[in-house]
ZADO-1210 file (C-alpha; in nm, 4 decimals, padded with zeros to 6 digits):
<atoms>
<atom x="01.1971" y="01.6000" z="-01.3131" code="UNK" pos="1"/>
<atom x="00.9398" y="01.9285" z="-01.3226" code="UNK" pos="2"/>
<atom x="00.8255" y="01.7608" z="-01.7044" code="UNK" pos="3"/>
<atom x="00.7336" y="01.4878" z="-01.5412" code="UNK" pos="4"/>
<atom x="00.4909" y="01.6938" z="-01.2913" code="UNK" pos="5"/>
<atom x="00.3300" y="01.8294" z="-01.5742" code="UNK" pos="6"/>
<atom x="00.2830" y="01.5466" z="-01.7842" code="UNK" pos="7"/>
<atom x="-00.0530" y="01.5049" z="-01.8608" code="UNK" pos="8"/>
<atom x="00.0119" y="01.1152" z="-01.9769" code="UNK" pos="9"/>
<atom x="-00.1007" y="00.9908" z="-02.3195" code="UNK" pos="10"/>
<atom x="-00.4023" y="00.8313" z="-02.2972" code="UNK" pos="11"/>
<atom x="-00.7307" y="00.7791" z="-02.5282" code="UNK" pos="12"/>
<atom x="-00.9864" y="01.1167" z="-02.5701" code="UNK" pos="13"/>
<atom x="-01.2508" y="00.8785" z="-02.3307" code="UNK" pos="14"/>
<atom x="-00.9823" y="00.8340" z="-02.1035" code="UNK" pos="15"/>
<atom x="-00.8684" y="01.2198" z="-02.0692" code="UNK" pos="16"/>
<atom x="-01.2613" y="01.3198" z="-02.0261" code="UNK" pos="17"/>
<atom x="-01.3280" y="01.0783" z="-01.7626" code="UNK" pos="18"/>
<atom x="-00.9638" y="01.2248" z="-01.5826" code="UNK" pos="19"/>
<atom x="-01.1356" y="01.5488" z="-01.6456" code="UNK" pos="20"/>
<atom x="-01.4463" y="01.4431" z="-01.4854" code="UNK" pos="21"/>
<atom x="-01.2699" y="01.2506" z="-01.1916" code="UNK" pos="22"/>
<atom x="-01.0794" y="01.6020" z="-01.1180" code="UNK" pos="23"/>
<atom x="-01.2761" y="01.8201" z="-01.1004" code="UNK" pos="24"/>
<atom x="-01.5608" y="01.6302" z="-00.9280" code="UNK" pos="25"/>
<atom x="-01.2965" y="01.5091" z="-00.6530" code="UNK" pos="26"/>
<atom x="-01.1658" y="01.8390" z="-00.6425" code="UNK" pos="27"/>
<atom x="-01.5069" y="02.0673" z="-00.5824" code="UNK" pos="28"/>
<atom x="-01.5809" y="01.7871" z="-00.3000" code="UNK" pos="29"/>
<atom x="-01.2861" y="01.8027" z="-00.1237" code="UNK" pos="30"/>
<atom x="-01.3080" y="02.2648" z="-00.1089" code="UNK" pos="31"/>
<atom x="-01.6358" y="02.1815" z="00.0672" code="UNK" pos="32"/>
<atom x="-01.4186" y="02.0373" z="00.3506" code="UNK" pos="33"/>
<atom x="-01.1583" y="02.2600" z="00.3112" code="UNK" pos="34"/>
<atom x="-01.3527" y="02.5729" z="00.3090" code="UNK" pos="35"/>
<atom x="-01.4988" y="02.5193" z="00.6349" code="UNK" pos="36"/>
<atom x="-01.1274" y="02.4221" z="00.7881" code="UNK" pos="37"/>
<atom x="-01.0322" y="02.8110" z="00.5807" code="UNK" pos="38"/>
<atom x="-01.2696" y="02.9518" z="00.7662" code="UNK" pos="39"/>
<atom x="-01.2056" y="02.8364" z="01.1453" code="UNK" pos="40"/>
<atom x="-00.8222" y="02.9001" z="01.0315" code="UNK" pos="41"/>
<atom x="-00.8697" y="03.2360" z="00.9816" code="UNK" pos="42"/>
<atom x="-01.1305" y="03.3014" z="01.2065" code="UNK" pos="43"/>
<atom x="-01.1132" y="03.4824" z="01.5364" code="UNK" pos="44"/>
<atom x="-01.2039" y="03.1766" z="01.7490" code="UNK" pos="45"/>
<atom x="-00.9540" y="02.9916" z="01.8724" code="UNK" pos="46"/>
<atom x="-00.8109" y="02.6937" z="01.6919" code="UNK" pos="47"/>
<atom x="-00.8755" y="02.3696" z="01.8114" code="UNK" pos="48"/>
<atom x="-00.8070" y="02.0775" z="01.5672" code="UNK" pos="49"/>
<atom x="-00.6693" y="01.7648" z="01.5720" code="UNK" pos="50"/>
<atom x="-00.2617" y="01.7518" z="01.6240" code="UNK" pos="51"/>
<atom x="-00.2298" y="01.3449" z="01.4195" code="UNK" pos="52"/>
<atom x="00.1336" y="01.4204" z="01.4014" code="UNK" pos="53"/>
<atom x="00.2183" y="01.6240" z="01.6625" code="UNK" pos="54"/>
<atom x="00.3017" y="01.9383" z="01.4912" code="UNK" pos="55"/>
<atom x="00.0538" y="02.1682" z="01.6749" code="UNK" pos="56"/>
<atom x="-00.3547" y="02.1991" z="01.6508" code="UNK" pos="57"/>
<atom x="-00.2518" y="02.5179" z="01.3934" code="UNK" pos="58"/>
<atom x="00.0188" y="02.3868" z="01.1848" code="UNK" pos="59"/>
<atom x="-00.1900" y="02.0762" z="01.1563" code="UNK" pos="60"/>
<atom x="-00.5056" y="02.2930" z="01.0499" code="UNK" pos="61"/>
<atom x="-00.2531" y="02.4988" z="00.8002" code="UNK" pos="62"/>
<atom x="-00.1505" y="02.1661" z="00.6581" code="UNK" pos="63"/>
<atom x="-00.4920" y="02.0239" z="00.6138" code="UNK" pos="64"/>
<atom x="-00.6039" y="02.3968" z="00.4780" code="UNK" pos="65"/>
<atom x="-00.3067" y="02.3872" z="00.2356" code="UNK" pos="66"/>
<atom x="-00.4071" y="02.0317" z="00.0816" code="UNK" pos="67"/>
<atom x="-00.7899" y="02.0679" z="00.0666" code="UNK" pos="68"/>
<atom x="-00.8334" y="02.4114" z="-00.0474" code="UNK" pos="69"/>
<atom x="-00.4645" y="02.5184" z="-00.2483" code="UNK" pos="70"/>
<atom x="-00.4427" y="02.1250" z="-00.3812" code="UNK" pos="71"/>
<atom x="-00.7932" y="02.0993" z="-00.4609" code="UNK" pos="72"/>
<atom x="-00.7771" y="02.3767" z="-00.7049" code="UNK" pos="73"/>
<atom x="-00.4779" y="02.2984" z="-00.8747" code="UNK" pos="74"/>
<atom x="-00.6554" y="01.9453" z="-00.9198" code="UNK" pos="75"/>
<atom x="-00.9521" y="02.1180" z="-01.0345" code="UNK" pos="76"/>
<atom x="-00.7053" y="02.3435" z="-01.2750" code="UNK" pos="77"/>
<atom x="-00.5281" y="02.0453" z="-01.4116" code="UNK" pos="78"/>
<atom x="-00.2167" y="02.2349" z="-01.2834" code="UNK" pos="79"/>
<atom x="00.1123" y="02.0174" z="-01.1247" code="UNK" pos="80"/>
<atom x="-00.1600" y="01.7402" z="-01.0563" code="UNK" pos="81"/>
<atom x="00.0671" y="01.4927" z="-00.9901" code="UNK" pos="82"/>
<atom x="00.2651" y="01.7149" z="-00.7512" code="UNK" pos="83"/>
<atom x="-00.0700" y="01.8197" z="-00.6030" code="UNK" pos="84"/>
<atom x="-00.2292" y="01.5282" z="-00.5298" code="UNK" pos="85"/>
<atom x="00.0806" y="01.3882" z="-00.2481" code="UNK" pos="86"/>
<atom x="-00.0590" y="01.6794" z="00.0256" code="UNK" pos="87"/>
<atom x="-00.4014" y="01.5080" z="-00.0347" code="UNK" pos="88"/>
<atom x="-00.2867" y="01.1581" z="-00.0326" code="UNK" pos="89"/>
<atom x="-00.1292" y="01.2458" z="00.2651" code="UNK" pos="90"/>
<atom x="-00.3962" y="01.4081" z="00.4742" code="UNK" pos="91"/>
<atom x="-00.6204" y="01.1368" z="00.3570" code="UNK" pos="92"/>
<atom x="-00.3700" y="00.8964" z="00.4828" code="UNK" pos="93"/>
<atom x="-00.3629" y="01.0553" z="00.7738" code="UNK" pos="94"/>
<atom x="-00.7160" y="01.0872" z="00.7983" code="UNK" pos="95"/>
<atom x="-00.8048" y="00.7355" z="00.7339" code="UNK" pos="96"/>
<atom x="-00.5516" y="00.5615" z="00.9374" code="UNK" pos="97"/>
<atom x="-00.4189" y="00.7949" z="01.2527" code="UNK" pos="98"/>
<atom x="-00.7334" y="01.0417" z="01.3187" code="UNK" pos="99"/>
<atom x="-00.9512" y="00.7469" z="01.3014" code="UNK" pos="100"/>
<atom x="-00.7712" y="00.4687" z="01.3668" code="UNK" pos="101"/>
<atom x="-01.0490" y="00.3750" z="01.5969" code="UNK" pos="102"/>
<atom x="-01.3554" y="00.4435" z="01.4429" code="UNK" pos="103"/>
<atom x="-01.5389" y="00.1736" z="01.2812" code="UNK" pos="104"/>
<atom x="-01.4999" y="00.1081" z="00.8827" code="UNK" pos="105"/>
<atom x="-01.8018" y="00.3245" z="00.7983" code="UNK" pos="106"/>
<atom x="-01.6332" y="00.6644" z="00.9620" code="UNK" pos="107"/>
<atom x="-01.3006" y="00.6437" z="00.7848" code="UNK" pos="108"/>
<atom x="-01.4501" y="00.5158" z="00.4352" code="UNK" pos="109"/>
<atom x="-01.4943" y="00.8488" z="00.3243" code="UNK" pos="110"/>
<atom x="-01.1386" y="00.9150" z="00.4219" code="UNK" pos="111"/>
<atom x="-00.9898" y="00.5831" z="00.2056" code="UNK" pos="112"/>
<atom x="-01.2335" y="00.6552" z="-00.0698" code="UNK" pos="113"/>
<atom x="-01.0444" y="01.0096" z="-00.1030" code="UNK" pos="114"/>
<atom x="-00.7422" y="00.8506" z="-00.0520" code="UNK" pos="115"/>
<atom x="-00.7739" y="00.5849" z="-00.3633" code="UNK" pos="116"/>
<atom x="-00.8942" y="00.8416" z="-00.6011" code="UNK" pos="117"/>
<atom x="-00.6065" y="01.0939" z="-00.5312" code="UNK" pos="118"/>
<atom x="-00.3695" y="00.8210" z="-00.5607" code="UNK" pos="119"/>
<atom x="-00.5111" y="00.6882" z="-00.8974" code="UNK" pos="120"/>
<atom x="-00.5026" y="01.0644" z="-01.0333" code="UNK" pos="121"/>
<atom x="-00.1011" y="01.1094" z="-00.9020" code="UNK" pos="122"/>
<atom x="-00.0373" y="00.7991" z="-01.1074" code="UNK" pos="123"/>
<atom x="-00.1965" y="00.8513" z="-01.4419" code="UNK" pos="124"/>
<atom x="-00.1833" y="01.2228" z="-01.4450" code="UNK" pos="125"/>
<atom x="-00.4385" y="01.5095" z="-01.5529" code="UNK" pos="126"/>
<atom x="-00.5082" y="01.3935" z="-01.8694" code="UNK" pos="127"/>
<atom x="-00.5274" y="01.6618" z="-02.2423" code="UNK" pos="128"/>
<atom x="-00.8005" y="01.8676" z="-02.1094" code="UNK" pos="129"/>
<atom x="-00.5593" y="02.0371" z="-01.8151" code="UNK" pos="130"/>
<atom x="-00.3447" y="02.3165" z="-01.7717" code="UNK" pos="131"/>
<atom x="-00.0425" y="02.0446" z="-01.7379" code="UNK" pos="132"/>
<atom x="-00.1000" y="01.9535" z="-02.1266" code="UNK" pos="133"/>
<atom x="-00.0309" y="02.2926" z="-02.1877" code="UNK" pos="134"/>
<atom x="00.2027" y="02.3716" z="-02.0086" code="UNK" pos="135"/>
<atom x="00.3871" y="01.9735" z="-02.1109" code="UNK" pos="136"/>
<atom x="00.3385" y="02.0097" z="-02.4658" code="UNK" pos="137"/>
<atom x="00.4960" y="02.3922" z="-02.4608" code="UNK" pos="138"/>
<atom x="00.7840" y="02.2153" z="-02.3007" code="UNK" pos="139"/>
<atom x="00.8078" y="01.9247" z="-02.5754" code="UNK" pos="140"/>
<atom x="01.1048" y="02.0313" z="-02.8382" code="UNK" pos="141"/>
<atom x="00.9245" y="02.1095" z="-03.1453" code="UNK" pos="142"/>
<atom x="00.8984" y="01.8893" z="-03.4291" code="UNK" pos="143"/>
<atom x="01.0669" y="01.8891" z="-03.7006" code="UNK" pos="144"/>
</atoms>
């Protein structure tokens, strides 16, 4: 089971760069969403955010803090990618089809764009040039 978090999958060099690509690019765009969210968590104003799920406008803000800034960089890292990328598939899930269920297409796009990429990266993996590989092919029994 935790090999299989950090396995990188096996795929051509042109296919691990454009992972690497995909990753980090996804990754840097989602902080700039989760920064902001950082900020008003941690600020002295008080919290108001939406409550999708009915946790709580702070555990709700925690949650979305926790996948967009503490997932984002282990994305960008390479690091337990696939394990990563469910709190972003989830608050892009979330996003897409319960915060704006009744927006028009053009507000939640963003939201299902997001969504598609992060699932794509949970099923093929991180790719050589990650901090999985390493970590995956330290765990490999060596060859004899």
């Amino acid at each position: 089971m935790i090999k299989s978090i950090f396995d990188p999958g096996n795929y051509p060099q042109k296919v691990d760069f454009a992972l690497l690509i995909l990753r980090v690019a996804i990754g840097i765009f989602m902080l700039t969403h989760g920064m902001g969210k950082l900020y008003k968590l941690f600020g002295n104003d008080p919290i108001s955010f939406a409550d999708p799920i009915g946790i709580g406008a702070t555990a709700s803000l925690a949650l979305a803090v926790f996948a967009e800034v503490f997932c984002s960089v282990l994305l960008i890292l390479g690091l337990a990618t696939r394990l990563a990328a469910v709190p972003l598939i989830f608050t892009m899930f979330v996003a897409g089809f319960i915060v704006h269920a009744g927006d028009e297409f053009r507000v939640k796009e963003m939201a299902f764009l997001y969504l598609v990429v992060y699932i794509a990266i949970a099923l093929k993996g991180a790719g050589k040039f990650s901090l999985d590989a390493l970590i995956f092919n330290k765990m490999k029994p060596a060859k004899k």
